[in-house]
C-alpha positions in Angstrom: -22.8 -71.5 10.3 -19.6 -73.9 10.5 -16.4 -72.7 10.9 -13.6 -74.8 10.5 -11.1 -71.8 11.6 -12.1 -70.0 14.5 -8.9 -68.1 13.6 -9.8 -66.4 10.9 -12.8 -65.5 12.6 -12.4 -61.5 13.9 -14.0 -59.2 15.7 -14.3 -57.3 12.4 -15.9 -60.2 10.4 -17.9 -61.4 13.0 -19.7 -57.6 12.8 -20.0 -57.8 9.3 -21.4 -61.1 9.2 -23.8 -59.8 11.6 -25.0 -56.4 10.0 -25.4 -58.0 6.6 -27.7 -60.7 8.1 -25.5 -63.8 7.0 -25.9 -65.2 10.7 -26.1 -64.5 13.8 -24.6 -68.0 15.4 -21.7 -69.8 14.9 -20.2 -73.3 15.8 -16.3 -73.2 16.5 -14.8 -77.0 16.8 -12.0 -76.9 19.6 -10.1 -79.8 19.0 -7.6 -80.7 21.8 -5.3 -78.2 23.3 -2.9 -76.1 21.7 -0.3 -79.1 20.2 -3.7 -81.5 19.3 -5.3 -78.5 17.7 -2.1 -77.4 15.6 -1.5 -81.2 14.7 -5.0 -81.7 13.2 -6.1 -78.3 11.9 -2.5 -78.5 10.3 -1.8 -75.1 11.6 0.3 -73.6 14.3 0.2 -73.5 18.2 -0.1 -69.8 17.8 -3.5 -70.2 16.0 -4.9 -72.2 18.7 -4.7 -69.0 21.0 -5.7 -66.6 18.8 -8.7 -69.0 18.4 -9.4 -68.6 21.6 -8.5 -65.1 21.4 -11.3 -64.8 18.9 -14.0 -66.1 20.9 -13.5 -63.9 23.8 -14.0 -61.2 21.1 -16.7 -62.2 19.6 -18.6 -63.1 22.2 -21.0 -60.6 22.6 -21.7 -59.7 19.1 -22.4 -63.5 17.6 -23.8 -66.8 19.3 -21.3 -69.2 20.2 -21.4 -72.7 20.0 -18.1 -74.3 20.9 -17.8 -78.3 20.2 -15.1 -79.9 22.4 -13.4 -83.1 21.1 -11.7 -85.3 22.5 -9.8 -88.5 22.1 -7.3 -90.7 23.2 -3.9 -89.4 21.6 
């Protein structure tokens, strides 16, 4: 599973995603750092950290996969 917004991603949904057998991986895209993120996911700085926020909390209950991009600004 894909997820454009690793923001919207919680511990709770991550649980639920899990009990009900929808998956039990994820990929998160991290695109830049906090200003690069907000500037292409169109979103604020604020969601980059809860982003990150989010993967610290669901790490132990789903499979990560974090892809890293990066580019010349």
């Amino acid at each position: 599973m894909k997820l454009e917004q690793g923001r919207l991603l919680t511990k709770e949904l991550a649980q639920e995603l899990k009990e009900l057998h929808v998956t039990d991986e994820v990929v998160i895209p991290i695109d830049g750092l906090a200003d690069t993120y907000s500037k292409l996911k169109g979103c604020t700085e604020d969601d980059f950290y809860k982003t990150i926020q989010n993967i610290k909390d669901i790490q132990d209950i789903l499979k990560l996969e974090l892809h890293i991009n990066i580019s010349e600004a």
